[in-house]
N, C-alpha and C positions, 0 to 999 in steps of 0.2 A: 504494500500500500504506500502511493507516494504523498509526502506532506508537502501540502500547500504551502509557497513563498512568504502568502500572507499571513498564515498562524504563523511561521517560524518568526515571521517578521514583530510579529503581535507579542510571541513569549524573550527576543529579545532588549523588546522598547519596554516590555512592562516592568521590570526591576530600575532600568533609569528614571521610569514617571514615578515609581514610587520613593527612589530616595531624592528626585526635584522636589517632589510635595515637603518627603521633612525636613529637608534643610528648607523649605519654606515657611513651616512651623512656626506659629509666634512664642514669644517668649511665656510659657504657664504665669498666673498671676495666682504669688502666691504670699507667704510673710515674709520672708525670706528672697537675699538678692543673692546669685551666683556670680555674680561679675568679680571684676580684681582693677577697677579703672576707680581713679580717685578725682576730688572735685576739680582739679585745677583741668584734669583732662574734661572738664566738660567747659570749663568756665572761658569765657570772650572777657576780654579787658581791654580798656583805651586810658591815657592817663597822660597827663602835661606838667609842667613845674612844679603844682599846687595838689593836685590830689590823682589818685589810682583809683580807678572804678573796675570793680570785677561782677561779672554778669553773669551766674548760673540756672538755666533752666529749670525745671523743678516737675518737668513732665512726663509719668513714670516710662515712657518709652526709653528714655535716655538714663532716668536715675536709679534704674534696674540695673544698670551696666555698672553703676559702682558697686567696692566691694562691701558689703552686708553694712557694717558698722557704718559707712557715710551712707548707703540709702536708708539705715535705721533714723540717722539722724535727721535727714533732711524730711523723709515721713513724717517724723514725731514733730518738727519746727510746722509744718503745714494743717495738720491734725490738731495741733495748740489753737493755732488760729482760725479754723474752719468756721468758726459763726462769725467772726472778722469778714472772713473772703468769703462768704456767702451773702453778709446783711451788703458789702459793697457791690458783690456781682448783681444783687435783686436790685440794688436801685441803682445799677446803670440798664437792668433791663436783659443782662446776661445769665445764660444758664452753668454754661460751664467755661470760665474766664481761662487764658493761658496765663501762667503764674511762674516767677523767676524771685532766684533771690539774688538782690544787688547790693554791695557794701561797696563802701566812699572808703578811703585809707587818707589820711593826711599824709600829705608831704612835708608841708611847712607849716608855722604857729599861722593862728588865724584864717585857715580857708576856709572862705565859704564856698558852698556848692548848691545846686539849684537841683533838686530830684525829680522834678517834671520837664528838666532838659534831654532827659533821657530818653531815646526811641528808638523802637524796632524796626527795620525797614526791610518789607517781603516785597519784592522785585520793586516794582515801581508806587506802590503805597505804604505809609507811614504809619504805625502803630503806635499811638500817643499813649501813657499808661494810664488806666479807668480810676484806678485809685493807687496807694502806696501803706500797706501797714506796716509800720514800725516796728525791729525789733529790740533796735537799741534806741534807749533815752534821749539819748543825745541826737538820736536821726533829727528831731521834730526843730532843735536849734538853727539847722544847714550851717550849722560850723562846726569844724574842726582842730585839734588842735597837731601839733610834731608828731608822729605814728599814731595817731588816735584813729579808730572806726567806726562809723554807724552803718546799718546795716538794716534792709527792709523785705517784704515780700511783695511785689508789685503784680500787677494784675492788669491785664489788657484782654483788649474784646475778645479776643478768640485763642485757640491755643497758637502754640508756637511750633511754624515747621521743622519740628529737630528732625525728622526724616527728609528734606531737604535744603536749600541756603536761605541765608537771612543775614542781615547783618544789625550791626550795633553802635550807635550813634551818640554823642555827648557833644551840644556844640557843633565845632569842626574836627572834633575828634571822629574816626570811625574802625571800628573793626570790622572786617570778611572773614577771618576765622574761619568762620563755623563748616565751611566747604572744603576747609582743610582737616578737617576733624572728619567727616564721614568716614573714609578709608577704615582709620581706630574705632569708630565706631561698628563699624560694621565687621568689620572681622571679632571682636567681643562679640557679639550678638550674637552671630553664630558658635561661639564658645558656648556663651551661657546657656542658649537652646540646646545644645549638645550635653554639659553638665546637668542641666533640668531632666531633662529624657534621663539620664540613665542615673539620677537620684530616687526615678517612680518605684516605687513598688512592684514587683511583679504579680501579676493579678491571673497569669496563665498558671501557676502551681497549684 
């Protein structure tokens, strides 16, 4: 009996369609981050004589990819504030705001800094921030003093494309970043999908 071209051809694409699917796999949502990628690897910064501004996302596609103890931490900063960033998302009218946490660092005694100069920019529109919740005291003064930091959760209308570029703006300061960051991001990802997978359980025994 001769076999058809197209079965043989059928039983050798089906093992590649099936391991495309799980390297396509999203990452399981779970309490727990398998990543080894720390903040600075997510963070955009722009900075001039007077103060360093560092920009971290906070959107769990990206902050999965740190490792356990920084996305503990940045969960639990987000979770403290949840009736914060929900009473601000309801009265701009937002369901589910994109949220980053931004810290000002002094350079020199006396900077002030302006935290509504701050914007997102996805291709050719401008993402202004809905509101700013504090997490240092001192954020609310906009000054600083020699090393000193404040530090905030900021929240704009929609999420933020950490799955492709965007850039980060103070002023005439600006970062592109984030396009260089993909690469590391994406080869983690499929780490961590691969760690997740073979942490399950086996449920065929």
């Amino acid at each position: 009996m001769r076999s058809h071209p197209l079965a043989a051809l059928f039983f050798i694409c089906a093992p590649i369609a099936s391991a495309a699917a799980q390297s396509a796999e999203p990452i399981p949502v779970t309490a727990l981050s398998y990543g080894t990628l720390n903040q600075n690897d997510l963070a955009l910064r722009v900075r001039n004589e007077d103060v360093d501004i560092r920009f971290v996302p906070l959107d769990p596609k990206v902050t999965r990819l740190l490792a356990n103890d920084a996305f503990q931490s940045l969960r639990s900063l987000v979770e403290a504030r949840r009736r914060e960033i929900d009473s601000v998302a309801s009265r701009a009218g937002v369901a589910e705001p994109g949220l980053a946490l931004v810290s000002f660092f002094g350079l020199r005694s006396d900077t002030r800094f302006d935290p509504q100069t701050l914007t997102v920019r996805v291709r050719s529109r401008a993402l202004q921030p809905l509101g700013v919740i504090p997490i240092s005291a001192r954020f609310t003064s906009h000054q600083l003093d020699l090393r000193e930091q404040a530090s905030a959760i900021y929240l704009f209308e929609e999420d933020l494309p950490v799955d492709d570029s965007f850039s980060l703006s103070y002023g005439t300061l600006i970062s592109e970043d984030w396009a260089s960051k993909q690469p590391t991001l994406d080869r983690e990802r499929a780490r961590v999908s691969a760690r997740a997978r073979s942490s399950r359980p086996d449920t065929t025994r």
